[in-house]
C-alpha positions, 0 to 999 in steps of 0.5 A: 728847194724845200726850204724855199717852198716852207718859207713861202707857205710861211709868209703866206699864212702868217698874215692870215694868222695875225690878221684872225686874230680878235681886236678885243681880248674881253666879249662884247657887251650887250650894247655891243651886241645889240648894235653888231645886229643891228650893223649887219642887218642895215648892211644888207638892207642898203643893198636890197631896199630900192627893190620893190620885190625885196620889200618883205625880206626888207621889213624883216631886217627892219625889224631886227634894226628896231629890235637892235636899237630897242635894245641898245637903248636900255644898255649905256654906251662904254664911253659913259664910264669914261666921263666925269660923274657929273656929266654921265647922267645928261650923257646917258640921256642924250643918249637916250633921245637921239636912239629915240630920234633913230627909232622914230627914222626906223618907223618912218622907213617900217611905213615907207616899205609897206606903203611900197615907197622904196624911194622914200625908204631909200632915202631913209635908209641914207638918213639912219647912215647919216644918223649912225655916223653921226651919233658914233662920232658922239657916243661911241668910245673910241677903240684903244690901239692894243 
């Protein structure tokens, strides 16, 4: 019975111990980081934007998404190192503009919230999801099954 007992808290615990473990074995980047802080603070504010009492906590985590994307903009996607030299620079710039394009769609969702049009900035907030997946597909290099 004791056996038994051991065996089951084993196989109860030995998913949660495989599935703990990190997908990486190296730290994340600065864009990385830049853009894990923009992924959590766009999570929550697709939740809360359509709420005219959330308004100001809203604007705060715009603010970190445009603090995140400024920020990212400065750095090189990972997938540059992984294309021809001669095509990294017009990569890079691409780059570049569609984070531009993306912190102007953050500008329009800043204003939004202020002028307290929560519909409109519920639909901005769709268009930058829009614009995220998008421009992953484009720019992000695709994670390598370890």
């Amino acid at each position: 019975m004791k056996k038994l007992h051991l065996l089951l808290a084993v196989m109860l615990i030995a998913p949660a111990i495989v599935f703990a473990q990190p997908k990486k074995d190296r730290p994340d980047t600065d864009i990385e980081k830049a853009m894990e802080m923009m992924s959590g603070a766009y999570r929550k504010l697709r939740r809360q934007v359509t709420d005219p009492a959330q308004n100001a906590a809203s604007l705060e985590l715009v603010a970190t998404i445009k603090a995140g994307a400024t920020e990212a903009r400065k750095h090189t996607p990972l997938k540059a190192a992984d294309l021809p030299e001669p095509e990294r620079a017009a990569f890079v710039e691409n780059y570049q503009k569609k984070m531009d394009e993306f912190l102007g769609t953050v500008g329009k969702l800043e204003d939004a919230l202020k002028a307290g049009n929560n519909d409109e900035a519920a639909r901005l907030v769709a268009e930058l999801g829009k614009i995220q997946k998008a421009d992953h597909k484009e720019f992000r290099r695709p994670e390598k099954d370890e």
